[in-house]
N, C-alpha and C positions, 0 to 999 in steps of 0.2 A: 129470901124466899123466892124473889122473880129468880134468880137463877136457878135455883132446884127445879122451879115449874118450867123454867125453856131447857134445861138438860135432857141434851137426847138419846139417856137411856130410861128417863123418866116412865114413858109409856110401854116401854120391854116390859121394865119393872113389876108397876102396875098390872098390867096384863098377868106373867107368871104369876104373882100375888094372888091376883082373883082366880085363875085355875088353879092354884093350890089349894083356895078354902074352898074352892066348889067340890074338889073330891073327898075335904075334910065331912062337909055334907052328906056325902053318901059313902065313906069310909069312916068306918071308927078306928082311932088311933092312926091314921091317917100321916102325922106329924111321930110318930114313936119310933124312935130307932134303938133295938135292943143287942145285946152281945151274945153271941152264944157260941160257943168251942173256941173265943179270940175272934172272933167276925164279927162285924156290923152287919145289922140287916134290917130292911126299914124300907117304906115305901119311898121316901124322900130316896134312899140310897140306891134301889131298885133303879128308881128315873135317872138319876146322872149315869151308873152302870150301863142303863140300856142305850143313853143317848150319846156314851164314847165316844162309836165310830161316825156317828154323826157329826159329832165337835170337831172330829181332828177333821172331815172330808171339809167341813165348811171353816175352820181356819185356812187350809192350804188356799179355799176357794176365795177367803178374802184379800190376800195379797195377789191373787190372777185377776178379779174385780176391780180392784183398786190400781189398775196399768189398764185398764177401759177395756179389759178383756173379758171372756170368758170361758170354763170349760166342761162339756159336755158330759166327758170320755172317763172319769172319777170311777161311774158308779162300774163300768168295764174293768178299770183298773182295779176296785174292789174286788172283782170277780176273778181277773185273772191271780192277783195276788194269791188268793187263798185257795184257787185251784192248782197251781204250782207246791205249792209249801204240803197243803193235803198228799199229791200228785206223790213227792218225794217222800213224804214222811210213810208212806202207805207200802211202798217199796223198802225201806230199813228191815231188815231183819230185826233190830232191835227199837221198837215204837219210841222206848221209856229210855232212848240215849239222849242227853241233851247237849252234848254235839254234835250229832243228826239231825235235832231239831234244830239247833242254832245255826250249821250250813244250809237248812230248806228254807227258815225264816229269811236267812242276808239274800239267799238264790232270787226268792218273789221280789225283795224290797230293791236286791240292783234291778232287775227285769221293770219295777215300778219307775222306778230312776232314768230308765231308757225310756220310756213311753213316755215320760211325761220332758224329756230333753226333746224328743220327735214333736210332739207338741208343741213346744219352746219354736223350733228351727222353723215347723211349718210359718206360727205366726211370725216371729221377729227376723228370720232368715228368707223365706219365701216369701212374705208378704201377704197369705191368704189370711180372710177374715178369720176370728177366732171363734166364729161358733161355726163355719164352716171345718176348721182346722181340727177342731176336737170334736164337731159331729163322725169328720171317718171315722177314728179310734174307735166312738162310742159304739157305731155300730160293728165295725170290724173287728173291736174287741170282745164281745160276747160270741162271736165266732169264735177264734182265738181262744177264749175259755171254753167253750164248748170240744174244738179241739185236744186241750188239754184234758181232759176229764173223758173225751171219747162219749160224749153225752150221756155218762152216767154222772150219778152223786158218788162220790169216792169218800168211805168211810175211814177215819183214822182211829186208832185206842192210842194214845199219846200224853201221859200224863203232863210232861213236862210243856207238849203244844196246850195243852187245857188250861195251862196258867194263863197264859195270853188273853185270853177273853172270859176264862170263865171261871177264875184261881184266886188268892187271894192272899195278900202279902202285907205285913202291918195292920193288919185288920183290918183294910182297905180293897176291895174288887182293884185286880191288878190292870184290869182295865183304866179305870180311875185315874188311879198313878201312873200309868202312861199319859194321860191326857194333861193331866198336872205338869207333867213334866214335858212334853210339847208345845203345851202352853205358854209355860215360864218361858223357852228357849228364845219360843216367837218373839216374845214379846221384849226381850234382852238383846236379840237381833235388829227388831225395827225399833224399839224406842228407845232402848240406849247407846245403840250406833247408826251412823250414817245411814244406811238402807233404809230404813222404812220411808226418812227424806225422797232417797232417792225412786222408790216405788211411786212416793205420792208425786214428784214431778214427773213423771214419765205417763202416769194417770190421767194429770192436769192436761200435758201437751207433749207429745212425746217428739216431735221435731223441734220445740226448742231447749229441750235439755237434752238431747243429741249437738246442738248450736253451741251450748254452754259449757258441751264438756263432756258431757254424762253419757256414758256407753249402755244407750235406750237397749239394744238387742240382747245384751248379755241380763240385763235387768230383768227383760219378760223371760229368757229362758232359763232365769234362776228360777221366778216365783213359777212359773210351769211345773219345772222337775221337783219343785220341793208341795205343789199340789200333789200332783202322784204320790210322792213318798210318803203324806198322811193319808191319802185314800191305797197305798199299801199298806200300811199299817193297820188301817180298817178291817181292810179285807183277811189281815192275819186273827184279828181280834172276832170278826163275826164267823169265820169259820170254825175257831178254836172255840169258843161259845157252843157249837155244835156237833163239836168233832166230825164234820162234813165239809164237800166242797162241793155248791151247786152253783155250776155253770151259767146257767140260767136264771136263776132268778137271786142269786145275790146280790146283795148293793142295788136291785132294781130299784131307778128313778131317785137312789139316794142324791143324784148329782141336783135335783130338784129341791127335794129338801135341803142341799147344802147351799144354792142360790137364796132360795128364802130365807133361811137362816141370818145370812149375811145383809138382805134386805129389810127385815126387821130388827136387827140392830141395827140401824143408822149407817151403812154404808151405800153409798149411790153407785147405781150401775153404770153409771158414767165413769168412772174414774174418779184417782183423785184423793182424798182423808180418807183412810177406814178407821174401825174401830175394832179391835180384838174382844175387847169386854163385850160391847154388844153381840158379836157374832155367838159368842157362848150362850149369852141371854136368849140370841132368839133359837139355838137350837135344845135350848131348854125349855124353853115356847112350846115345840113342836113335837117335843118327846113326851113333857105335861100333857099339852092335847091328846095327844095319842092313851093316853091311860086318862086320863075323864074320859073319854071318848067310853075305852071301855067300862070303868066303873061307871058311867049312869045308865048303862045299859041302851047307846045307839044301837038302833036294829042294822047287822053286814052291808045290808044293800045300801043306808045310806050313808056311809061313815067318813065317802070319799068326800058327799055334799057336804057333809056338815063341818068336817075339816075347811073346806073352800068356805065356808062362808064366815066361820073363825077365824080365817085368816087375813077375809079383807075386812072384817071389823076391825083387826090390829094394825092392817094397814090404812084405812083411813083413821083410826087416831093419831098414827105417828105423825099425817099430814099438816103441816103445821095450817096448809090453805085451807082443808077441809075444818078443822077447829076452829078456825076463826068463823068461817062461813056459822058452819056450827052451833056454838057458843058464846058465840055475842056476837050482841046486835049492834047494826047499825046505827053510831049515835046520829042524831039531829045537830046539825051546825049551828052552834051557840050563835045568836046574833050580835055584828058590833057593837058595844057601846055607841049611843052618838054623841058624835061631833062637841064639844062644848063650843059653845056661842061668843062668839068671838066680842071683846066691847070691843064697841066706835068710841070713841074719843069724840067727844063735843069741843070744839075751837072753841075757847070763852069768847 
């Protein structure tokens, strides 16, 4: 039992658990997930669907956290993803070829690939700090998508783009199974081979496992390029959801929620351990919140506070200092026993 209670996905957990039954509260059948044409469909199903591109921005974000980094520039790379891919697919004479669609998809996802290797070289090659390093992108990439799109929204009809985000395959949102399947790979990558070691020492100290052996620079410019390539993949998944690309306000501030994400599962922004499972947890956190948010009926204006204030009540639980403080008290220091009385001995 003490180990279940110091488990540090204990309070993820917890938390999702009680935003789940609070919308069971004000939703009936809340928990029902029904079939209908071969589909699942279900509030519970709706929240992971919607929180896809979430999961995959804030996996990639947890292995660039975990090398004491960080990156800004995601929720850009979202954007420009899907403005590209829209960009081309909009131009096809035929919308509904899906080799059209599958050379505009790979087009965004190398262009993701680049951007986030430019990221990689700025920190581990140049040396500049890493929120310095992915602040240019972030801003210079919403240019960049703005560019792309000529600051319009660029509409597609694209059946076969519309699987991507908003289709459905096994009777599962093919969203879904993308992330399942991201998921797995991750986690096949760091935890059953070398790498994910190699992530957490470079996290730990990154001068001395450069000392030990360990090729620190190529290490941050993997987990870089391979941030981008889930926040590409996002950006194909939220655009294809809408059959649009907007420039402007996609992926906005998602690079925020994929830092929280990662910090409410139990990874430290220092570097160093992460955790994959938690980072799923907490952007299932954030995705929940957002839908109680709306089923209990918060009024627009204040939806941003009340998030914010949701949010550090789940981070002062994970606090292991603030719990204590918390949650129990102070004991009082048992007094010693005294002394047993030593005999003298009487000389006869």
């Amino acid at each position: 039992m003490n180990a279940v209670l110091r488990h540090r996905l204990l309070w993820p957990a917890v938390i999702l658990a009680a935003l789940l039954l609070t919308n069971l509260a004000f939703t009936d059948h809340f928990f029902s997930i029904e079939m209908k044409d071969g589909h699942l469909y279900g509030s519970l199903i709706d929240i992971v669907r919607f929180g896809a591109p979430l999961i995959l921005v804030a996996l990639g974000m947890t292995l660039v956290i975990a090398t004491g980094g960080i990156d800004l520039s995601v929720g850009s790379v979202v954007s420009i993803s899907g403005a590209l891919a829209c960009l081309r697919i909009s131009g096809m004479d035929d919308q509904n070829s899906v080799s059209g669609v599958v050379a505009a998809a790979g087009l965004a996802l190398v262009l993701s690939l680049a951007l986030g290797a430019w990221n990689g070289f700025l920190v581990a090659g140049v040396g500049i700090q890493p929120i310095i390093a992915t602040l240019i992108l972030m801003v210079a990439g919403r240019g960049l998508a703005q560019l792309i799109t000529d600051g319009q929204i660029i509409t597609v009809n694209s059946g076969p783009y519309k699987l991507i985000g908003g289709g459905y395959w096994l009777t599962l949102p093919f969203g879904i199974i993308i992330v399942l399947a991201v998921l797995a790979l991750t986690a096949v990558l760091t935890r059953r081979l070398a790498l994910g070691l190699l992530i957490e020492s470079v996290g730990g100290n990154a001068e001395a496992s450069r000392l030990a052996g360990i090729r620190s620079r190529g290490v941050i410019i993997t987990v870089y390029t391979f941030a981008a390539l889930c926040a590409g993949v996002a950006g194909l998944m939220i655009s294809s959801n809408v059959s649009s690309a907007d420039g402007n306000n996609a992926g906005l501030w998602i690079e925020l929620d994929a830092i929280l994400a990662v910090v409410i599962g139990g990874t430290s922004l220092a570097g160093g351990r992460f955790s994959l499972g938690g980072t799923v947890l907490g952007a299932l956190i954030i995705q929940t919140l957002t839908t109680t948010i709306y089923s209990i009926g918060v009024p627009p204006e204040t939806t941003l506070l009340f998030k914010a204030l949701v949010v550090t009540v789940v981070c002062l639980l994970q606090s292991p200092a603030f719990r204590e403080k918390a949650f129990h008290r102070r004991r009082r220091p048992v007094a010693a026993p005294p002394a047993a009385e030593e005999k003298v001995r009487v000389p006869a």
